[in-house]
Backbone as ProteinMPNN parsed JSONL, in Angstrom:
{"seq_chain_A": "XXXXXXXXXXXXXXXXXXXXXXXXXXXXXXXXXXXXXXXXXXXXXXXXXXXXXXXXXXXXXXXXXXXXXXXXXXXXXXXXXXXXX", "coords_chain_A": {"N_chain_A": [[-48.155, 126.89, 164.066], [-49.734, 126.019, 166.625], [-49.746, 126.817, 169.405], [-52.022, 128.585, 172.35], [-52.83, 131.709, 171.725], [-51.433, 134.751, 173.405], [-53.427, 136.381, 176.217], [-54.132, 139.731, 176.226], [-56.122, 141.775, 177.382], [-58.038, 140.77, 178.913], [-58.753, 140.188, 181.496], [-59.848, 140.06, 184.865], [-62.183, 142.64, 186.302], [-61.054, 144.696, 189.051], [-61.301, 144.645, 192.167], [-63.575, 146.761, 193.809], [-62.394, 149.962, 195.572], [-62.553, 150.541, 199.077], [-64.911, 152.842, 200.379], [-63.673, 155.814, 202.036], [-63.463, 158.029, 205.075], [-65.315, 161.251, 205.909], [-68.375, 161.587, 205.329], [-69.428, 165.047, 203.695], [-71.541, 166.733, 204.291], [-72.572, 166.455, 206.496], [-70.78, 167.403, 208.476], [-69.582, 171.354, 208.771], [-67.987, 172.586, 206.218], [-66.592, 175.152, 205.877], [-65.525, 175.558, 208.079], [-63.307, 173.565, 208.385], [-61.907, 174.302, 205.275], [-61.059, 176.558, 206.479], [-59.078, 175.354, 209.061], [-57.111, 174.04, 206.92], [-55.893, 175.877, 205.265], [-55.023, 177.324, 207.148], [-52.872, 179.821, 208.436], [-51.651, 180.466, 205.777], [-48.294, 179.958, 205.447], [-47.478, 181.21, 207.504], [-46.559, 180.088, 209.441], [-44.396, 178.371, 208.947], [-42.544, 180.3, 208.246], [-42.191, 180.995, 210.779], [-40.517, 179.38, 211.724], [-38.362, 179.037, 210.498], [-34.971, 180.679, 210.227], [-33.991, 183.776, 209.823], [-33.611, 185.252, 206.596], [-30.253, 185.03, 205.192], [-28.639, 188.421, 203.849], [-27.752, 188.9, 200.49], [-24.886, 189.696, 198.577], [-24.538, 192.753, 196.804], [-23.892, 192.659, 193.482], [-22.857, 194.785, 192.21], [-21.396, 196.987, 194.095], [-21.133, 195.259, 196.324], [-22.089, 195.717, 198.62], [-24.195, 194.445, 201.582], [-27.54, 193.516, 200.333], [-30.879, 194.469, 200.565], [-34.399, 193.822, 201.99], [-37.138, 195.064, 200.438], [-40.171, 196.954, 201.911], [-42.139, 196.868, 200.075], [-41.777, 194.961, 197.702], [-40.974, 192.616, 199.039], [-39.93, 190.022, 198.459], [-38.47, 190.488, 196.834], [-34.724, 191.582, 196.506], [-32.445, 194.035, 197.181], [-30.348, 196.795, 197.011], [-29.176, 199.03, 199.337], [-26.901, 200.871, 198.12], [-26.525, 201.207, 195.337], [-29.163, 201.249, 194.507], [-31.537, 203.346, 195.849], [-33.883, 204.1, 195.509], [-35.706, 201.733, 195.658], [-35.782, 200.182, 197.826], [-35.936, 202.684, 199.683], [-39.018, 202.486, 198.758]], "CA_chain_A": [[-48.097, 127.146, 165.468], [-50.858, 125.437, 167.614], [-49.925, 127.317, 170.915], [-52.613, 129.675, 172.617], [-51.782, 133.548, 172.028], [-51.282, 135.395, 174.681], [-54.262, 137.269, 175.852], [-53.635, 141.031, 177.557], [-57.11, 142.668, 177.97], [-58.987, 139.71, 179.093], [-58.657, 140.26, 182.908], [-61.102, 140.206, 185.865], [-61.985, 143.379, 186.733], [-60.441, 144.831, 190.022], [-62.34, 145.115, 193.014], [-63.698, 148.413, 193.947], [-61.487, 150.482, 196.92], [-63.711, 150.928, 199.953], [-65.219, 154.236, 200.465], [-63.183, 155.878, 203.286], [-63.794, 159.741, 205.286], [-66.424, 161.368, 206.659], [-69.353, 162.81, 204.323], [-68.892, 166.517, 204.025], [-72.533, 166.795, 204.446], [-72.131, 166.185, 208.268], [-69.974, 169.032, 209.392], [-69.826, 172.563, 208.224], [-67.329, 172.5, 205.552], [-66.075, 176.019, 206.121], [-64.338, 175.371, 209.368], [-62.297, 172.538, 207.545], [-61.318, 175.267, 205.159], [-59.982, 177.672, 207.641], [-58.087, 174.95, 209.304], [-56.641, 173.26, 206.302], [-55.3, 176.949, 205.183], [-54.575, 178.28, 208.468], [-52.325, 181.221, 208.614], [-50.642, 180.435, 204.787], [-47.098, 179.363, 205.405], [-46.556, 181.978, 208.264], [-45.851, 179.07, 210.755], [-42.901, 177.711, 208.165], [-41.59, 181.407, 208.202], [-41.718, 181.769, 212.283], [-39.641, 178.83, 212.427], [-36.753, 179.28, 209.863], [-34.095, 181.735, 210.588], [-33.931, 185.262, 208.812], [-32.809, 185.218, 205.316], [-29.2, 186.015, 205.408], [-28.685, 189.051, 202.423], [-26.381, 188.283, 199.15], [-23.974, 190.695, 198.406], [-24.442, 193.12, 195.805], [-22.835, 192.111, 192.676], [-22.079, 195.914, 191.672], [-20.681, 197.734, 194.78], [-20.417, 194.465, 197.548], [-22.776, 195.93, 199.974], [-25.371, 193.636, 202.076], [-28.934, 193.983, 200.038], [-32.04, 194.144, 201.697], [-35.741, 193.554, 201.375], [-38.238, 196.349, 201.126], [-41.327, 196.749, 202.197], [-43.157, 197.223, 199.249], [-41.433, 194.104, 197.611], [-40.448, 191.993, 200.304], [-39.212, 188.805, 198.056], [-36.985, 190.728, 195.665], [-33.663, 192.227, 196.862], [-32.147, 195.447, 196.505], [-29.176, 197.251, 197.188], [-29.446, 200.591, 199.398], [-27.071, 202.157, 197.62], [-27.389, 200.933, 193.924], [-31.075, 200.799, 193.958], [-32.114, 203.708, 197.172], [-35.508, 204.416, 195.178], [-36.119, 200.516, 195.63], [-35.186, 199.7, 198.702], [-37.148, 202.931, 200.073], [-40.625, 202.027, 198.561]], "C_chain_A": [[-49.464, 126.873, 166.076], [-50.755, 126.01, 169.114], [-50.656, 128.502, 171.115], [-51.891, 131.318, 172.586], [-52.123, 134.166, 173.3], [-52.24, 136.52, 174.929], [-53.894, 138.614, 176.902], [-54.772, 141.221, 177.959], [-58.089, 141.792, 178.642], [-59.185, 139.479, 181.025], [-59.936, 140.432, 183.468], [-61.089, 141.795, 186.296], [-61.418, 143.584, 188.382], [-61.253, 145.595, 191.083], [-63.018, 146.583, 193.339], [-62.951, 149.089, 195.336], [-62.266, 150.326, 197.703], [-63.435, 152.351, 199.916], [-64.383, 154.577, 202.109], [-63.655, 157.438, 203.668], [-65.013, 159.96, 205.953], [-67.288, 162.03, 205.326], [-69.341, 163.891, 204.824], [-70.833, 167.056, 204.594], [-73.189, 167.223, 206.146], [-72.159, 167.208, 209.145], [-69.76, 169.876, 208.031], [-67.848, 172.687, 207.731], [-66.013, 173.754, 205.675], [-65.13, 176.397, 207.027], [-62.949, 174.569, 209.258], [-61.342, 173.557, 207.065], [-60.435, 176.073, 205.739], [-58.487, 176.582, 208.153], [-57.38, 174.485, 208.565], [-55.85, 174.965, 206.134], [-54.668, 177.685, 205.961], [-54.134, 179.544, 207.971], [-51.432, 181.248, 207.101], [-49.403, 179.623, 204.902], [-46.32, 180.322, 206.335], [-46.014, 181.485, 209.936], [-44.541, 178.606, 210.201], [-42.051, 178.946, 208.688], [-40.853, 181.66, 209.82], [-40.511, 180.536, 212.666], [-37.974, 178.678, 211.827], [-36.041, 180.954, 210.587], [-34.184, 182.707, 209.6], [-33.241, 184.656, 208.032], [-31.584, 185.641, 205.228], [-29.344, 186.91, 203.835], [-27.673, 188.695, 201.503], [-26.004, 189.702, 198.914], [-24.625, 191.235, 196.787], [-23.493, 193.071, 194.735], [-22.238, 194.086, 192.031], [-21.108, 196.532, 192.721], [-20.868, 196.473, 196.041], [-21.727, 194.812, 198.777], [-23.85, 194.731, 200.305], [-26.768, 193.777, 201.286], [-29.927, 193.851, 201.249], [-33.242, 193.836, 201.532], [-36.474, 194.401, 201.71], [-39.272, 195.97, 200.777], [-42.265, 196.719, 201.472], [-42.585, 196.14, 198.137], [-40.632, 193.155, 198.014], [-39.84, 190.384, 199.778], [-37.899, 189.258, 197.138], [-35.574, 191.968, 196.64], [-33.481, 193.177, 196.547], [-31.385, 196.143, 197.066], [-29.41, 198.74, 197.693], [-29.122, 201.562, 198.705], [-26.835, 202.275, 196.165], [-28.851, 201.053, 193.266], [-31.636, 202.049, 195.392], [-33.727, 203.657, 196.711], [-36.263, 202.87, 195.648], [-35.99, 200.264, 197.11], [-36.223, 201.452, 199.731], [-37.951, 202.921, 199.811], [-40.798, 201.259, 199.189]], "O_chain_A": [[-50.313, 127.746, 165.895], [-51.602, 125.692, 169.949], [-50.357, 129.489, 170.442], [-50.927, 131.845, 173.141], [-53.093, 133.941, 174.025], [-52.175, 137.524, 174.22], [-53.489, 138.519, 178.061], [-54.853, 140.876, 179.138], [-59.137, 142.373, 178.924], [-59.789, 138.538, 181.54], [-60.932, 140.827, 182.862], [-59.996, 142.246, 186.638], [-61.351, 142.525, 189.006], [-61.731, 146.727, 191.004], [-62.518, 147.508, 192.699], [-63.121, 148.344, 196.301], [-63.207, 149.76, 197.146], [-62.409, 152.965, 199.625], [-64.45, 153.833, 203.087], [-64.17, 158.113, 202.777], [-65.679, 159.073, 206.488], [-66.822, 162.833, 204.517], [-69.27, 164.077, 206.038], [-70.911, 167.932, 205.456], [-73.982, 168.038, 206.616], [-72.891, 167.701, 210.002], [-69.741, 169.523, 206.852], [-66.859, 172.806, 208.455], [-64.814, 173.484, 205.6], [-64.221, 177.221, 206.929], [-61.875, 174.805, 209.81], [-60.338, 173.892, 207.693], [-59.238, 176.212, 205.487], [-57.314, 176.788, 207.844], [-56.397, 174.172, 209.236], [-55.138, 175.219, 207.105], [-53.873, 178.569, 205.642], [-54.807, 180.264, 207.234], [-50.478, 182.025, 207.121], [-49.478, 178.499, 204.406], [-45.098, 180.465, 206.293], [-45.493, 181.995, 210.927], [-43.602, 178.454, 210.982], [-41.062, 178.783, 209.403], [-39.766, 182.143, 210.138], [-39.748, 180.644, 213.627], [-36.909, 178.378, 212.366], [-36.544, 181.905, 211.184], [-34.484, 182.349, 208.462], [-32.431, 183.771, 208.306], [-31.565, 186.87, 205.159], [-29.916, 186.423, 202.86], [-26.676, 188.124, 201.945], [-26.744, 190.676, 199.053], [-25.04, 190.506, 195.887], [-22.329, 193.402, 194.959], [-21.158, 194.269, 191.469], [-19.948, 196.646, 192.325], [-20.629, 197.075, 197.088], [-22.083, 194.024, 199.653], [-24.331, 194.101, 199.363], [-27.374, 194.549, 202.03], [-29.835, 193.364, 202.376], [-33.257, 193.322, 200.413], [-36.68, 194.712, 202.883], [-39.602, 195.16, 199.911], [-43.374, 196.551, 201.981], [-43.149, 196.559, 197.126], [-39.618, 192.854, 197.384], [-39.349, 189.63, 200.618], [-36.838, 188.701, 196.852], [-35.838, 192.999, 197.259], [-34.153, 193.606, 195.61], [-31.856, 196.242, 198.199], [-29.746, 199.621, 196.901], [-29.764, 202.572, 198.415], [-26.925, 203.404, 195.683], [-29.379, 200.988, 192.155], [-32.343, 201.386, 196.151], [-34.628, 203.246, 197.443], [-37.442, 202.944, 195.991], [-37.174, 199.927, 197.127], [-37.19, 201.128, 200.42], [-38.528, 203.555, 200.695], [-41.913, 200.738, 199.235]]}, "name": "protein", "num_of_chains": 1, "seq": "XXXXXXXXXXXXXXXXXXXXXXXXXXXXXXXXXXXXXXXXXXXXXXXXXXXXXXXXXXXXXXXXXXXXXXXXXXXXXXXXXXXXX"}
């Protein structure tokens, strides 16, 4: 076989990106911060609708969310200790 092998790594390197942004150096970094974080995710929350509740799978009733764990559910009257904390 007299035909050239096929070379892979032999490439030109690839230009460099341009530098894009502002140097942080500039402006006071901290203000960025604030606005990039704002208020958490309590602009998502003001604009969805209330959570509707899921039925309790033991006795049917509506659950609810209490105040002292406000992501997990809980059944007034399966769970009252939960549901008042």
């Amino acid at each position: 076989m007299t035909a050239e092998p096929a070379v892979l790594f032999d490439l030109d390197p690839a230009p460099a990106e341009p530098v894009s942004g502002v140097p942080a150096s500039r402006f006071d970094p901290a203000s960025y911060d604030a606005a990039l974080t704002g208020d958490g995710y309590g602009w998502l929350a003001a604009l969805l609708p209330a959570p509707q509740p899921p039925a309790c799978g033991g006795c049917g009733q509506p659950m609810s969310l209490p105040a002292a764990a406000p992501v997990l559910w809980a059944c007034p009257a399966c769970q009252p200790a939960e549901v008042a904390a």
